[in-house]
C-alpha positions as CSV (number, residue, x, y, z in Angstrom):
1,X,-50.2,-2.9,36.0
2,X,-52.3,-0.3,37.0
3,X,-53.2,3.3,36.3
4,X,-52.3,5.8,39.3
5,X,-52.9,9.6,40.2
6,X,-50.9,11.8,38.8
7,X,-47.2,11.5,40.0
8,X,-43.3,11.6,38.8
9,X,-41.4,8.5,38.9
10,X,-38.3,8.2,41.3
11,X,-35.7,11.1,40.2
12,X,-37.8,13.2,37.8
13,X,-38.7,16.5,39.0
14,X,-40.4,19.8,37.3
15,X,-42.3,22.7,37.0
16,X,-44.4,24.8,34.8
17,X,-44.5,29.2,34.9
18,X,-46.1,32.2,33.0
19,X,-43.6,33.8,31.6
20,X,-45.6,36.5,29.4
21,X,-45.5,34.3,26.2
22,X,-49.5,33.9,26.5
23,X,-51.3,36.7,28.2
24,X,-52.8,34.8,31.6
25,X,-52.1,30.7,30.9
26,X,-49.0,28.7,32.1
27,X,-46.4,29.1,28.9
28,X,-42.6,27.6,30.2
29,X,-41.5,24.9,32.0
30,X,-38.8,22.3,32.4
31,X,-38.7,18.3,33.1
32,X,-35.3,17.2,34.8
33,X,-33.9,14.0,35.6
34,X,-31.3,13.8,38.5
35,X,-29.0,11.8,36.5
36,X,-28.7,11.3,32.6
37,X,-31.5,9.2,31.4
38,X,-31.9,6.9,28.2
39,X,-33.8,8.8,25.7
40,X,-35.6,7.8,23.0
41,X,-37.4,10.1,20.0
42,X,-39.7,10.4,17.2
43,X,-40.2,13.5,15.1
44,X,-41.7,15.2,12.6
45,X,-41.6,14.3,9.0
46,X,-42.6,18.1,7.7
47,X,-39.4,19.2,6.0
48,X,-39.7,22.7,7.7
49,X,-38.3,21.2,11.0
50,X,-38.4,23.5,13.8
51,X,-35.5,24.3,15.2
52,X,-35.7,23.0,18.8
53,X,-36.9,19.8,17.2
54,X,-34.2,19.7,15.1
55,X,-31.6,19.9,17.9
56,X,-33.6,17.1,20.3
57,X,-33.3,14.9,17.3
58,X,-29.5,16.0,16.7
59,X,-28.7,15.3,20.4
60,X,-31.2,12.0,20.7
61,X,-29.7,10.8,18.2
62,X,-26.3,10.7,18.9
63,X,-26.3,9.5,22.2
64,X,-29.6,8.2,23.5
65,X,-29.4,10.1,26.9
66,X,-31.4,13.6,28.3
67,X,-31.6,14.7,31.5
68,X,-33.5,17.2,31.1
69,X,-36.3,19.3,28.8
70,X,-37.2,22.8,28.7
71,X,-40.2,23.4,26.5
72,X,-42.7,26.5,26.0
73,X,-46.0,27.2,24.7
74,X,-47.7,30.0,22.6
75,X,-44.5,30.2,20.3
76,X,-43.1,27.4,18.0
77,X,-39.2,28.8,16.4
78,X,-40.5,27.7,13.4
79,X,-39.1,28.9,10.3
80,X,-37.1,31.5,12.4
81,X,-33.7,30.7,10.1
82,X,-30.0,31.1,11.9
83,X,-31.5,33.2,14.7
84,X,-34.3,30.6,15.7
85,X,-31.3,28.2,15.6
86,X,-29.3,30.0,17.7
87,X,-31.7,30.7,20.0
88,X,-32.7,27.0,20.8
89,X,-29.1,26.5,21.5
90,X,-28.9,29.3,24.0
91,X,-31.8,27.9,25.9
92,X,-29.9,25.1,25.9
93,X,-26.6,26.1,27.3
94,X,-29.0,28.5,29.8
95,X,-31.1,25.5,31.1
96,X,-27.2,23.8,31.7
97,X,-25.2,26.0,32.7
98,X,-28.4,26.1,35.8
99,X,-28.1,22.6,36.3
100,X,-24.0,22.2,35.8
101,X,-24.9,19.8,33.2
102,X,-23.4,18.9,29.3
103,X,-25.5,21.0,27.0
104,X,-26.2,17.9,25.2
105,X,-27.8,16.5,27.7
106,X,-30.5,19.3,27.3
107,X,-33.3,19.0,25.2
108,X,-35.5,21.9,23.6
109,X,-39.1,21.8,22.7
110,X,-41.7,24.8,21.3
111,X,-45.1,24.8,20.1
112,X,-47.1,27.7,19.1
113,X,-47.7,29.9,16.1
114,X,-44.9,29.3,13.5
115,X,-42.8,32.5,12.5
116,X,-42.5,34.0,15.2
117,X,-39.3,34.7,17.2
118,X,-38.9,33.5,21.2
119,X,-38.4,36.7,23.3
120,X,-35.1,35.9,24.9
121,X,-35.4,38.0,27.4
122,X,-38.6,36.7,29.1
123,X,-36.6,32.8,28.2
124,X,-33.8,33.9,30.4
125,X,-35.7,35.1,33.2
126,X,-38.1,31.8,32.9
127,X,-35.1,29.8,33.2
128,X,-33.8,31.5,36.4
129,X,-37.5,30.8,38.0
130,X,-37.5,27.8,37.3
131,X,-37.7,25.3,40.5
132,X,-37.8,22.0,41.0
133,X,-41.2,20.6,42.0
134,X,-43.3,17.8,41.6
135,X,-46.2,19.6,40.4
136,X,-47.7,18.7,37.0
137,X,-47.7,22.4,36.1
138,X,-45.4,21.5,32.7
139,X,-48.6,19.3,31.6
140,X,-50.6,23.2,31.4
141,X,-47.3,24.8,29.9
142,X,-47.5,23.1,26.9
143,X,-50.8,23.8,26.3
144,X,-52.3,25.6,22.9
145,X,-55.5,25.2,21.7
146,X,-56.1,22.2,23.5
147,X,-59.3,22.2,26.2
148,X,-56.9,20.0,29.1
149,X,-53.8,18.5,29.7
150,X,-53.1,14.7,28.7
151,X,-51.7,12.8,31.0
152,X,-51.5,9.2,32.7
153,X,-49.4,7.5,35.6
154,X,-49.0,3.6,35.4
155,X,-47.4,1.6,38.2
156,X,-46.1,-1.7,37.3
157,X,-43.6,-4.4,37.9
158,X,-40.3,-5.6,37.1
159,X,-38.8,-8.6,38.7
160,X,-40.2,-8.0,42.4
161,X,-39.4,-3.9,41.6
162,X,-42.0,-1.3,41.4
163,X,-41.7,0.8,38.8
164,X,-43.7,3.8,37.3
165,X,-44.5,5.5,34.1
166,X,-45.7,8.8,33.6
167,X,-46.7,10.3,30.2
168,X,-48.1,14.0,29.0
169,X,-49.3,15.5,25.7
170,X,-50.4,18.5,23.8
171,X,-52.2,18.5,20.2
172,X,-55.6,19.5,19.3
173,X,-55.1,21.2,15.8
174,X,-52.4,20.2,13.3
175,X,-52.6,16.7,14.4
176,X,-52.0,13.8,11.3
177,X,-48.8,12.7,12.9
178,X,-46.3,11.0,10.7
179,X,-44.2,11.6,13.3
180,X,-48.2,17.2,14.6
181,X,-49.0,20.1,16.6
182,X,-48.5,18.1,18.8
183,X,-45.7,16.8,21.4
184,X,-45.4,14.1,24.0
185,X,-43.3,13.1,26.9
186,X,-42.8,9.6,28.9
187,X,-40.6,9.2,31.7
188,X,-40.3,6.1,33.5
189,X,-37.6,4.8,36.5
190,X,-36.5,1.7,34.9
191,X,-32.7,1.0,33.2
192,X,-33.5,0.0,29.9
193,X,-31.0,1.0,26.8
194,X,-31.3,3.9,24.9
195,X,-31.0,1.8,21.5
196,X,-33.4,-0.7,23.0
197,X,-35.7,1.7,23.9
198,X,-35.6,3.9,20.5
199,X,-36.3,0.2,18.8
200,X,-39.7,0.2,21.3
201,X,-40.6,3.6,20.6
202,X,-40.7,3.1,17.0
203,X,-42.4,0.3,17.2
204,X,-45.0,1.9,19.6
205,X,-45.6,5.0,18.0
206,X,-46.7,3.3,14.6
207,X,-49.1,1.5,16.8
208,X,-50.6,4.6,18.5
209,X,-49.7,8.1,17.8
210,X,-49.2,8.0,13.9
211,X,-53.0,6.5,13.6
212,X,-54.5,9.2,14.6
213,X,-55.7,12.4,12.7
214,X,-58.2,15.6,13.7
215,X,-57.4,17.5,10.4
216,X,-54.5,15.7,7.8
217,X,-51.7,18.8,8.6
218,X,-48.7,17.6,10.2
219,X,-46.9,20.4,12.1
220,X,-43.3,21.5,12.1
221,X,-42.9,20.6,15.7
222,X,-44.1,17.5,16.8
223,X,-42.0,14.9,19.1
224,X,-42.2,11.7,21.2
225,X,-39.6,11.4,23.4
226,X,-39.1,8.9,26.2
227,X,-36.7,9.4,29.4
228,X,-35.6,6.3,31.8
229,X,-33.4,7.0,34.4
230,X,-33.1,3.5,35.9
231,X,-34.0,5.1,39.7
232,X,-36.3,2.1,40.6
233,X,-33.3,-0.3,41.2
234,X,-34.9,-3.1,38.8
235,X,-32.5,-4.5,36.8
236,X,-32.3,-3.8,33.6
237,X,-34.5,-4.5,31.0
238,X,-33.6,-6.7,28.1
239,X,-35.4,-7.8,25.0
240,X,-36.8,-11.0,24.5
241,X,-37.5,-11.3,28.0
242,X,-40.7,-11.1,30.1
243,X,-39.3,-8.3,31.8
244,X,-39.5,-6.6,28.2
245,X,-42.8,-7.2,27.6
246,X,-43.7,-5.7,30.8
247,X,-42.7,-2.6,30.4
248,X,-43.7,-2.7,26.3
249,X,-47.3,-3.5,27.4
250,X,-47.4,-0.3,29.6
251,X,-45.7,2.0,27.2
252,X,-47.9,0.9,24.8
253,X,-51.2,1.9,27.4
254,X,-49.6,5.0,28.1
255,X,-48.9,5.9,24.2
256,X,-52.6,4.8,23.6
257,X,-53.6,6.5,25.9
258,X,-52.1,9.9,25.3
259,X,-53.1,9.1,21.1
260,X,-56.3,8.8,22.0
261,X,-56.6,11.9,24.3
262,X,-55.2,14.0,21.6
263,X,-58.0,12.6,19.1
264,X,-61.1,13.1,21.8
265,X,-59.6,16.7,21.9
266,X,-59.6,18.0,18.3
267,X,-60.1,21.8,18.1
268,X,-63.9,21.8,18.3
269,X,-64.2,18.7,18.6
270,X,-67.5,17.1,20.2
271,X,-66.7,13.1,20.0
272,X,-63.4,10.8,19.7
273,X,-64.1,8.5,16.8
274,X,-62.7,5.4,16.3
275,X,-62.2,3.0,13.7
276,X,-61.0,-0.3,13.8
277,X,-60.6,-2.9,10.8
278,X,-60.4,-6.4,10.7
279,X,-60.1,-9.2,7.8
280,X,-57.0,-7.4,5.7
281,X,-54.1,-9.2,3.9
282,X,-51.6,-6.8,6.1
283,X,-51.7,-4.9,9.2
284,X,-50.3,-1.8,7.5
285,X,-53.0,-1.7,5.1
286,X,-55.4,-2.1,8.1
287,X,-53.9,0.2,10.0
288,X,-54.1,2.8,6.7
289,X,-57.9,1.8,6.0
290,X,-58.7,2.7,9.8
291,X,-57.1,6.1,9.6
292,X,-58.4,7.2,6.1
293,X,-61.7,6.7,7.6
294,X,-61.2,8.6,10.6
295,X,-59.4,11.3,8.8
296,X,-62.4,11.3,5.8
297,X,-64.2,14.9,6.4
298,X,-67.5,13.7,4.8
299,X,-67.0,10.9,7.7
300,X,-66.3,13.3,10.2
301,X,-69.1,15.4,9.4
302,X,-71.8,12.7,9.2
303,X,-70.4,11.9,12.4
304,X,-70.7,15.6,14.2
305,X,-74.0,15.6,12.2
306,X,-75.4,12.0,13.9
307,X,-76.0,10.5,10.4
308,X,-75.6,7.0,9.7
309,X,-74.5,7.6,6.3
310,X,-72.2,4.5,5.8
311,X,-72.0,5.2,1.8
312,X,-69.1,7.8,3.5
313,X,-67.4,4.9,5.3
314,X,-67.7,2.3,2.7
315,X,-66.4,5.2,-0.3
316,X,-63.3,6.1,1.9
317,X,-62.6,2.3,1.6
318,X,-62.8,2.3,-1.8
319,X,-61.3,5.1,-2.6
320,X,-57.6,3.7,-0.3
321,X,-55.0,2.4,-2.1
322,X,-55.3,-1.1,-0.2
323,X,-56.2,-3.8,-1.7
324,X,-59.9,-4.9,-0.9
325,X,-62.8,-7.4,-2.2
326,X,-65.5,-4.7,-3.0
327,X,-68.5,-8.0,-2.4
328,X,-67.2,-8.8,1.2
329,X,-67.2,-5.6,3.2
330,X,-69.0,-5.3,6.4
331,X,-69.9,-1.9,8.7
332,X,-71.4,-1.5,12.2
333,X,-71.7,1.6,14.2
334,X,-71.1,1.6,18.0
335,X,-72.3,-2.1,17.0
336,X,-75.4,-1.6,15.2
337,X,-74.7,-3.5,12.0
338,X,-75.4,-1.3,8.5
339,X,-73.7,-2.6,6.1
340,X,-73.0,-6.8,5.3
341,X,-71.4,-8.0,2.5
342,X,-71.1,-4.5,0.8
343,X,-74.9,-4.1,0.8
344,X,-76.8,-1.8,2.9
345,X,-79.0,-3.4,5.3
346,X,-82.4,-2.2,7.4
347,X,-82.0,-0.3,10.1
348,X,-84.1,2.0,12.7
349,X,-82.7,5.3,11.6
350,X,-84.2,7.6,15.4
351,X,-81.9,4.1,17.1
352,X,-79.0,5.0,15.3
353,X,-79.3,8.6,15.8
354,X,-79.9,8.4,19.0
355,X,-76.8,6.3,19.5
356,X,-74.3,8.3,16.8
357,X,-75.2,11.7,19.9
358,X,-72.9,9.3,22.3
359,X,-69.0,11.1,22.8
360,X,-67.0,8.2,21.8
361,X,-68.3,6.5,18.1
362,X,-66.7,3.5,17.1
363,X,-66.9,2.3,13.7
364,X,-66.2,-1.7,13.0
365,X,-65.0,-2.5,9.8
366,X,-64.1,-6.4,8.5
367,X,-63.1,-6.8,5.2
368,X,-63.7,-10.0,5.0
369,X,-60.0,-10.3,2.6
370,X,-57.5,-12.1,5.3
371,X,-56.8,-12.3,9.0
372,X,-55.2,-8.5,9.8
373,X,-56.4,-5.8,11.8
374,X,-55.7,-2.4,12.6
375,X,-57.3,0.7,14.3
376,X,-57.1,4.7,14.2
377,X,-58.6,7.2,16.0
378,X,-59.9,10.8,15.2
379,X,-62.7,13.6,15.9
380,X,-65.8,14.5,14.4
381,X,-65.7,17.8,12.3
382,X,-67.2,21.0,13.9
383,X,-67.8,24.6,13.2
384,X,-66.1,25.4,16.0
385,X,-63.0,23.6,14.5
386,X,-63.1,26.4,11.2
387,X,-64.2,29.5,13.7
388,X,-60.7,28.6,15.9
389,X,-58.3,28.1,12.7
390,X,-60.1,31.4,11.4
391,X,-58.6,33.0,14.1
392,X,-55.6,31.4,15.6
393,X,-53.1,34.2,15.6
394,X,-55.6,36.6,17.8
């Protein structure tokens, strides 16, 4: 398995336009499949479900196959009502009607500022623009507030077949996914089932993008969908085989991948912290220790300020719900030990300055309480992060 330029496996094709929903940046675009595709999806768990997320998850969930997306940036047809309903629908009997498709094998997905109402006119004439290319213009479409596009191609085997796996995101604000805003993509040539796929994805996305956090809001939009449209010829792929944990080990690079992307590129956001705990009684209650400490804003601020405070750290442990042994707990920082067996301990404070200005901090935690681990990843807090949320809608 390895990690490729940019490029759509066999049978995917796409393309990314303005459209006049932004004033200058790429704003509409559409991923296709040449034939129907297993389909697998995560969404939101805010109750004010958008409405094109609503209908992916409708359409997902009923018969595990896409073949094709059309998404947009700048608006989200988020608390729109009936008309923000019906107007996800008609983008997606426009997007088939183009393609000679079922309408259910169309999915719909926004992102933008929520209340606002698409402008079906410019949709309409997007949709007749729309080519099919194997550009990675979609990756800018989707764009908000983020500072790049998010994407990896992995290139790996199955049985004697090689196979590829491409995967884009957006999120830089709104992001404390419990399956936020953000939304990601995966498509892949291999023939695996949709339910055995849906049954990976879950799995996955517990793993990768629900443990990470820039600011604790999770949006009304966010997604995960996966596409497989079985074009590499490799047979198909079955669980409890090594075949299976093939292709699970490189969804779960490109998942990590993508999480961690979307954590390095919190609005205003300077460096991607991570967090990773060891010596728990469970995983979950790793895994929730990790992300309260990455999502702690007294943590994220020491961190954008380059303090070592680890009383922040060590009180966002004490303060979770997780069982701990208060005597047992240990700290390091981008491995410079702090803090053994609960107790503070020496250390040079211009060293650990000078190593907290690094762009990637990792904070080790062991417990010292069992044999788990788990690990999250965020951003360090910013005044650039308050000066963009001051002013998102201009």
């Amino acid at each position: 398995m390895k990690e490729i330029d940019f490029k759509w496996p066999q049978g995917f094709t796409s393309d990314g336009l303005h459209i006049g929903l932004r004033k200058k940046k790429l704003d509409f675009g559409w991923l296709v499949s040449e034939t129907p595709a297993a389909c697998a999806g995560v969404y939101t768990t805010n109750q004010f479900c958008a409405a094109p997320t609503a209908l992916c998850k409708k359409i997902v969930s009923e018969n595990h196959q896409l073949q094709a997306l059309i998404v947009n940036s700048a608006i989200a047809n988020s608390c729109t009502g009936q008309q923000g309903i019906d107007d996800a629908y008609a983008e997606q009997d426009m997007v088939a009607a183009k393609l000679g498709i079922r309408p259910n094998l169309v999915g719909v997905a926004s992102t933008g500022l929520i209340g606002a109402f698409l402008p079906m006119d410019k949709i309409a004439a997007g949709i007749d623009q729309l080519t099919h290319t194997t550009s990675a213009n979609i990756c800018q479409a989707i764009l908000t507030t983020d500072t790049h596009p998010k994407t990896i191609t992995l290139e790996f085997e199955i049985e004697g077949h090689t196979c590829l796996m491409t995967g884009f995101a957006k999120g830089s604000g709104m992001i404390h996914p419990k399956m936020a805003t953000m939304l990601g993509f995966v498509t892949t040539d291999v023939t695996i089932d949709g339910l055995d796929l849906q049954a990976l994805l879950n799995e996955e996305v517990n793993q990768t993008f629900n443990q990470i956090t820039v600011d604790g809001d999770t949006s009304t939009n966010d997604m995960v969908l996966v596409m497989a449209n079985g074009h590499s010829q490799a047979p198909q792929i079955l669980p409890a085989t090594p075949a299976y944990q093939s292709f699970k080990d490189a969804l779960h690079q490109v998942l990590t991948h993508l999480a961690q992307e979307i954590a390095r590129d919190g609005e205003g956001a300077t460096k991607l912290v991570e967090a990773n705990v060891n010596g728990a009684q469970t995983a979950r209650g790793a895994q929730q220790i990790a992300k309260e400490i990455v999502g702690s804003n007294l943590v994220k601020a020491a961190i954008f300020g380059q303090d070592a405070n680890w009383g922040r750290i060590i009180s966002t442990i004490g303060a979770s719900s997780v069982p701990i042994n208060p005597q047992t707990v240990d700290i390091s920082l981008n491995g410079h030990p702090v803090v053994h067996h609960s107790l503070g301990l020496a250390f040079d404070e211009a060293e650990l300055k000078a190593t907290l200005s690094a762009d990637k901090i990792t904070i080790d935690v062991n417990l010292n309480n069992g044999s788990a681990q788990g690990q999250a990843w965020g951003c360090d807090l910013t005044y650039d992060y308050v000066q963009i949320n001051a002013s998102y809608r201009s």
